[in-house]
C-alpha positions as CSV (number, residue, x, y, z in Angstrom):
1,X,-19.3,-11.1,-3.9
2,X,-22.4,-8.9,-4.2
3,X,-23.2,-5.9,-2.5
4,X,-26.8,-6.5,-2.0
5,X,-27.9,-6.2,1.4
6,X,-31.0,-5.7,3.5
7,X,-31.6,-1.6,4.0
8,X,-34.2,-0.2,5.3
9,X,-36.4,1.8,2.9
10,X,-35.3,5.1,3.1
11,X,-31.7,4.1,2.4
12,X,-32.9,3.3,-1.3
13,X,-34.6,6.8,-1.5
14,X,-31.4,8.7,-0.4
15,X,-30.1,7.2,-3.0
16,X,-32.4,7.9,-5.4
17,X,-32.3,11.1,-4.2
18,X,-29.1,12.0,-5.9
19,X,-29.2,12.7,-9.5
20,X,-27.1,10.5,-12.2
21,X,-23.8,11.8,-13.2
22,X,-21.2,10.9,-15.7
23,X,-18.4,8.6,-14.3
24,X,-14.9,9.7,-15.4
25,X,-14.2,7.9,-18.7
26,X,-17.5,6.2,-18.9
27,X,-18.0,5.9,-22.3
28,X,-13.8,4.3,-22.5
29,X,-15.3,1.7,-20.3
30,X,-17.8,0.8,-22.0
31,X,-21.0,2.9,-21.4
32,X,-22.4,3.2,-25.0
33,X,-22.4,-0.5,-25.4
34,X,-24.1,-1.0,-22.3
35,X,-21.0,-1.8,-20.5
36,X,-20.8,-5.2,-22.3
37,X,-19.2,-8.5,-20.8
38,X,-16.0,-9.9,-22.3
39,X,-14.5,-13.3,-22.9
40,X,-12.0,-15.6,-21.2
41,X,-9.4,-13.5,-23.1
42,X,-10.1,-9.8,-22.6
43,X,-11.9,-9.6,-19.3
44,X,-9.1,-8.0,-17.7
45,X,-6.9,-6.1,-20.1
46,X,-9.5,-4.8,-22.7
47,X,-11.2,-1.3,-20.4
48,X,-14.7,-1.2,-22.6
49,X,-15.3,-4.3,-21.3
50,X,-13.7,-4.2,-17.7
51,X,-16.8,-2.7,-16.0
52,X,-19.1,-5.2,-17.1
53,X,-16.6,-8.5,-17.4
54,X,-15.6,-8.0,-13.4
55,X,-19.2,-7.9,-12.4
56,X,-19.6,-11.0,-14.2
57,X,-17.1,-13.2,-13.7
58,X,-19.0,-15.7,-12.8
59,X,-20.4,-15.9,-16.0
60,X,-16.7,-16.2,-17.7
61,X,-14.8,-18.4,-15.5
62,X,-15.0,-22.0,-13.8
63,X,-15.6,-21.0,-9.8
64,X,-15.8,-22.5,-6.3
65,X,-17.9,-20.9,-4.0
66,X,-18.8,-20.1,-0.3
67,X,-22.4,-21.1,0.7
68,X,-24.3,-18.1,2.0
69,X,-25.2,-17.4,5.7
70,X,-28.8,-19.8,6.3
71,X,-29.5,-16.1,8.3
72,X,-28.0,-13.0,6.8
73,X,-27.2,-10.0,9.1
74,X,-29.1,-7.2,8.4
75,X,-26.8,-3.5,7.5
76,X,-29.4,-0.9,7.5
77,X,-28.9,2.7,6.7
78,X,-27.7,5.1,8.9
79,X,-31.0,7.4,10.5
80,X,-29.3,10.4,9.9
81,X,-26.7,10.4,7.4
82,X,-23.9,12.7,8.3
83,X,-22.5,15.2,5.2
84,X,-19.2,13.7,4.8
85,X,-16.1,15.9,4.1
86,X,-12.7,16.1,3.1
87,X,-9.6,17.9,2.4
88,X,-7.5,18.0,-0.9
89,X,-5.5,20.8,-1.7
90,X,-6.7,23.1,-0.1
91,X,-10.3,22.4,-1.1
92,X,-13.1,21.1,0.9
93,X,-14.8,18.0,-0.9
94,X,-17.5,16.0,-0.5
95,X,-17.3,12.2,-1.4
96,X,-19.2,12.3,-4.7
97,X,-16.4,15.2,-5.8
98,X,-14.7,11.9,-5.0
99,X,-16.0,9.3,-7.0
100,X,-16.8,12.5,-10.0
101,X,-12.5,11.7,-10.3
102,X,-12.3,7.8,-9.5
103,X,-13.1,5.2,-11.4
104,X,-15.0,3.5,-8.7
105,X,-18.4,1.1,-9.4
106,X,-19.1,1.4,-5.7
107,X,-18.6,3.0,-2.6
108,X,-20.3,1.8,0.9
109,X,-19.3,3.6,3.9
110,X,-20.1,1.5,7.5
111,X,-19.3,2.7,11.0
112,X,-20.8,0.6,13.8
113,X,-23.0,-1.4,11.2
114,X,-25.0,1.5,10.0
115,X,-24.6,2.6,6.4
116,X,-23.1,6.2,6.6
117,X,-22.3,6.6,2.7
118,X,-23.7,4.6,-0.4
119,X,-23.4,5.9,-4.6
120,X,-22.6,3.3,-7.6
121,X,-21.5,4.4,-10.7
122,X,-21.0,2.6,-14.6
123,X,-24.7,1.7,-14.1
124,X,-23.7,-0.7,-11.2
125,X,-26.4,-1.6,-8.4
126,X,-26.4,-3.5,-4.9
127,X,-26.8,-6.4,-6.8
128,X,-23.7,-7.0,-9.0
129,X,-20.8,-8.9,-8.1
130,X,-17.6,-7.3,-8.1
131,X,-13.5,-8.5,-8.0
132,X,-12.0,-8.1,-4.3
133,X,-8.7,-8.4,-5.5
134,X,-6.2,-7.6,-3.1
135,X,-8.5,-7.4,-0.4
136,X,-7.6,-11.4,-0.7
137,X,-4.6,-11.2,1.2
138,X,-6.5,-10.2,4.2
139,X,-8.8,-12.9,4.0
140,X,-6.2,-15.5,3.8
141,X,-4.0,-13.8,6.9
142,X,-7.5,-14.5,8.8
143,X,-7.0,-18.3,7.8
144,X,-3.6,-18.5,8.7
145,X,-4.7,-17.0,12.2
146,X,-7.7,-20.0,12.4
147,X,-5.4,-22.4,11.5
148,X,-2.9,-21.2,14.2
149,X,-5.5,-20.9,16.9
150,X,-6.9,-24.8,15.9
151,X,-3.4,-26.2,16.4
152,X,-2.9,-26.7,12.5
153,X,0.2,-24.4,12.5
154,X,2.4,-24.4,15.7
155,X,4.1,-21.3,15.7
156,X,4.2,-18.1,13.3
157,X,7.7,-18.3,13.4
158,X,8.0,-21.8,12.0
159,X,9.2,-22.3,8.6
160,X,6.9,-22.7,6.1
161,X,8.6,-25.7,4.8
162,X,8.5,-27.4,8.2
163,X,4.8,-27.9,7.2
164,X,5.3,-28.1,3.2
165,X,8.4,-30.3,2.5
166,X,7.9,-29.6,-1.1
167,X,9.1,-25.9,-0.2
168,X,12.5,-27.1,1.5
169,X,15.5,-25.6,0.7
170,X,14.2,-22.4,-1.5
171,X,13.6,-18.7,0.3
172,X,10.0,-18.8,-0.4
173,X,9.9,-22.5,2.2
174,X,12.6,-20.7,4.5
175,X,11.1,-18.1,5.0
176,X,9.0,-17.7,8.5
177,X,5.1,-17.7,8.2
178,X,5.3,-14.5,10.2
179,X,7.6,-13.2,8.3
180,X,5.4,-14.1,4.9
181,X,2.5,-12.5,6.6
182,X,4.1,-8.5,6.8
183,X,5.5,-9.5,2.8
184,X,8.4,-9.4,4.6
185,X,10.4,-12.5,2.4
186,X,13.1,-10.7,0.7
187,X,12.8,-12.6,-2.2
188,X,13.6,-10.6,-5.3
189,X,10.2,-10.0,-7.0
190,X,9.2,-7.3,-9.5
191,X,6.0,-6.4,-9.7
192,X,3.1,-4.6,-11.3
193,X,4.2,-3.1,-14.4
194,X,1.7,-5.3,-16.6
195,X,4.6,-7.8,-17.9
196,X,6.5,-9.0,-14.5
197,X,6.9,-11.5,-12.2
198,X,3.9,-11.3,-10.8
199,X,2.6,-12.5,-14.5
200,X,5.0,-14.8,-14.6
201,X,4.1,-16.0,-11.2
202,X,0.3,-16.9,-12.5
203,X,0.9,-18.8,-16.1
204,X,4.1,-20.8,-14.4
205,X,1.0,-21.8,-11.2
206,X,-1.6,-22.5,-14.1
207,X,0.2,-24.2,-16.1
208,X,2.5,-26.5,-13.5
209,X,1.3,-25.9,-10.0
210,X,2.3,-23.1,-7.1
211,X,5.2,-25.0,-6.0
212,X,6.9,-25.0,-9.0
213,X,6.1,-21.6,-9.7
214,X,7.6,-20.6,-6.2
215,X,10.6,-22.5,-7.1
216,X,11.3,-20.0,-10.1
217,X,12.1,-17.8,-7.5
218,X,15.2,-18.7,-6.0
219,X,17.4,-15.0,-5.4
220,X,16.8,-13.4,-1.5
221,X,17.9,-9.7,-2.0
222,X,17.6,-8.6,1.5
223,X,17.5,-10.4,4.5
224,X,13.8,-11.9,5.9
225,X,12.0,-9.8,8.2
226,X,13.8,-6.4,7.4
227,X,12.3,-5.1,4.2
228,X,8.7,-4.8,3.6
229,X,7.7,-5.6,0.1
230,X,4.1,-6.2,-1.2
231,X,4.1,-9.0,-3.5
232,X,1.3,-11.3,-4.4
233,X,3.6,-14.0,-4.2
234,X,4.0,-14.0,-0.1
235,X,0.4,-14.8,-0.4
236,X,0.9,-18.0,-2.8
237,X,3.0,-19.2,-0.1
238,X,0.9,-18.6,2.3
239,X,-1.9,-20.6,0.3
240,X,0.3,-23.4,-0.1
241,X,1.1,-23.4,3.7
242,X,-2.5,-23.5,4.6
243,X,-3.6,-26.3,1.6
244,X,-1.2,-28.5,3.5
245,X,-1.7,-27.8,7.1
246,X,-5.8,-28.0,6.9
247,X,-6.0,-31.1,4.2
248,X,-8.4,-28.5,2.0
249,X,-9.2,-25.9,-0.3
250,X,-9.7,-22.2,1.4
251,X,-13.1,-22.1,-0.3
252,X,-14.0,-25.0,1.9
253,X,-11.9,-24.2,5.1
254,X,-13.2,-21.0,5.6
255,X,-17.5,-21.1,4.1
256,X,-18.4,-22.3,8.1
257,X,-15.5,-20.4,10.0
258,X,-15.8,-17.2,8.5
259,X,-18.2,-16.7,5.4
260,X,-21.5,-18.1,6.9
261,X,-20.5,-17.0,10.6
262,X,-20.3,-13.4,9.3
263,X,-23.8,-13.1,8.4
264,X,-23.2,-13.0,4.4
265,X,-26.1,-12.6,2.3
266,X,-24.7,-13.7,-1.1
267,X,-22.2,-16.6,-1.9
268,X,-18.5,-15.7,-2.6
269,X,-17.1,-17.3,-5.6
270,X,-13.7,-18.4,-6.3
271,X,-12.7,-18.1,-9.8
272,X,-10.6,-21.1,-11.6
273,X,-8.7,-20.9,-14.7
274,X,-8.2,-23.9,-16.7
275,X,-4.9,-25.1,-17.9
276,X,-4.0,-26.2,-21.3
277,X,-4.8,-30.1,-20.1
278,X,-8.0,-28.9,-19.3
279,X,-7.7,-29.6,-15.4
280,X,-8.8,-26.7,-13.5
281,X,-7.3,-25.2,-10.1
282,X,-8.9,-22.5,-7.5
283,X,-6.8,-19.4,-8.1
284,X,-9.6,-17.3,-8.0
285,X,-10.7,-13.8,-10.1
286,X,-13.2,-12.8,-7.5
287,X,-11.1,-13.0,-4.5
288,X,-7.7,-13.6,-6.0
289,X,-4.8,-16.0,-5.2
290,X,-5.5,-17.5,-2.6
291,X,-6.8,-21.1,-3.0
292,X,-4.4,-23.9,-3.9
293,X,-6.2,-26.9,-4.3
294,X,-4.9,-28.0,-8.4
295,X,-2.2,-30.1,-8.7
296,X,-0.8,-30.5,-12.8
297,X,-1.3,-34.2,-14.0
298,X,2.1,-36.0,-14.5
299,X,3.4,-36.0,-18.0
């Protein structure tokens, strides 16, 4: 997704206005090389090429996309940009004290469609592209709330496996879509220490296909709806609900209900990876894990 938008000038000369500083570990990231791209392999896990790799995925990875809006809505800057403050032990800060401690690329600051706030750092601009990540899971609760107001999904407190038979009789396909939407599952899931389930969770779908992945996970440590857990895998699930109740990929389901309607300027890609067959599958690098629409051959 790029940031690119249409400002009016003086938003590029308040920016301009601001003198470059050094990013927090720019050169571990990459800066000397000129923050270089990577390869299929590295992208992620190698940091001097992480800055320039997840600006350019599209230039590593196989991708769907979402077709622009035909009439992009304008986001022009603020006319008087307010001095923005905060509070951090027992300091008063502004937000480029911020980002002078974050590894951020971007920040963009909007209240009632004015830009309040705009900086890029690691030699980022409007234009570059740049990994939503979790902001995915978002994105497909909107679908699932589409699909429930066009009839596709009867209740929120259905079953998932009411609508995906293939998901019958294992907690992830008992488990209520409502209950899938707060990450509320139970299911035993450990997560985001670099070698879990979660990475478990993404070779097993590349390599045979979400439902079988889902079916690796078969233990409920807590009952549904009474422990909040975040887990990338509530949203698999909820990807596989929504593959099945609409007939098609999210890329496609959503470019004229959401994407276009919302006035976007630039196409969204979904990344693919490509299993060792050589068949590829949506599960998306740009905005990740959310599209389900690869099925492994049959041996």
């Amino acid at each position: 997704m790029q940031l690119r938008r249409i400002l009016m000038p003086c938003a590029a000369l308040v920016v301009l206005a601001f003198p470059a500083m050094a990013a927090p570990d720019e050169q571990q990231l990459g800066k000397s090389a000129g923050y270089p791209v990577g390869n299929r392999v590295n992208w992620f896990y190698d940091e001097s090429v992480r800055v320039g790799s997840f600006s350019n995925l599209d230039r590593l990875l196989p991708h769907n996309s979402l077709g622009k809006a035909a009439t992009p809505l304008p986001l022009p800057a603020a006319a008087n940009q307010p001095g923005i403050e905060y509070q951090f032990d027992g300091r008063t800060l502004a937000l480029d004290d911020f980002l002078a401690r974050q590894r951020v690329t971007g920040l963009l600051l909007i209240r009632n469609g004015e830009v309040l706030f705009e900086r890029y750092q690691y030699d980022r601009t409007p234009a570059h592209r740049l990994v939503s990540h979790s902001m995915a899971k978002s994105i497909v609760s909107i679908a699932v709330g589409m699909a429930l107001a066009e009839g596709k999904i009867a209740s929120l407190d259905d079953k998932v496996a009411k609508y995906e038979p293939k998901l019958a009789g294992i907690p992830y396909g008992e488990t209520s879509i409502r209950n899938l939407l707060r990450m509320s599952s139970g299911v035993a899931l450990e997560v985001y220490d670099g070698d879990d389930d979660v990475k478990r969770l993404a070779v097993a779908r590349n390599t045979h296909g979400s439902i079988a992945a889902l079916r690796m996970f078969g233990t409920r440590e807590a009952e549904q709806g009474t422990r909040f857990h975040y887990a990338s895998s509530e949203t698999v699930v909820l990807a596989v609900l929504l593959r099945a109740v609409t007939g098609t990929t999210l890329s496609v389901y959503l470019t004229d209900r959401l994407w276009q309607p919302m006035g976007a300027e630039a196409e969204e890609l979904y990344e693919r990876f490509v299993n060792r067959g050589g068949a590829s599958k949506d599960f998306s690098g740009i905005i990740k894990m959310i599209d389900d629409s690869w099925t492994p051959p049959k041996e």
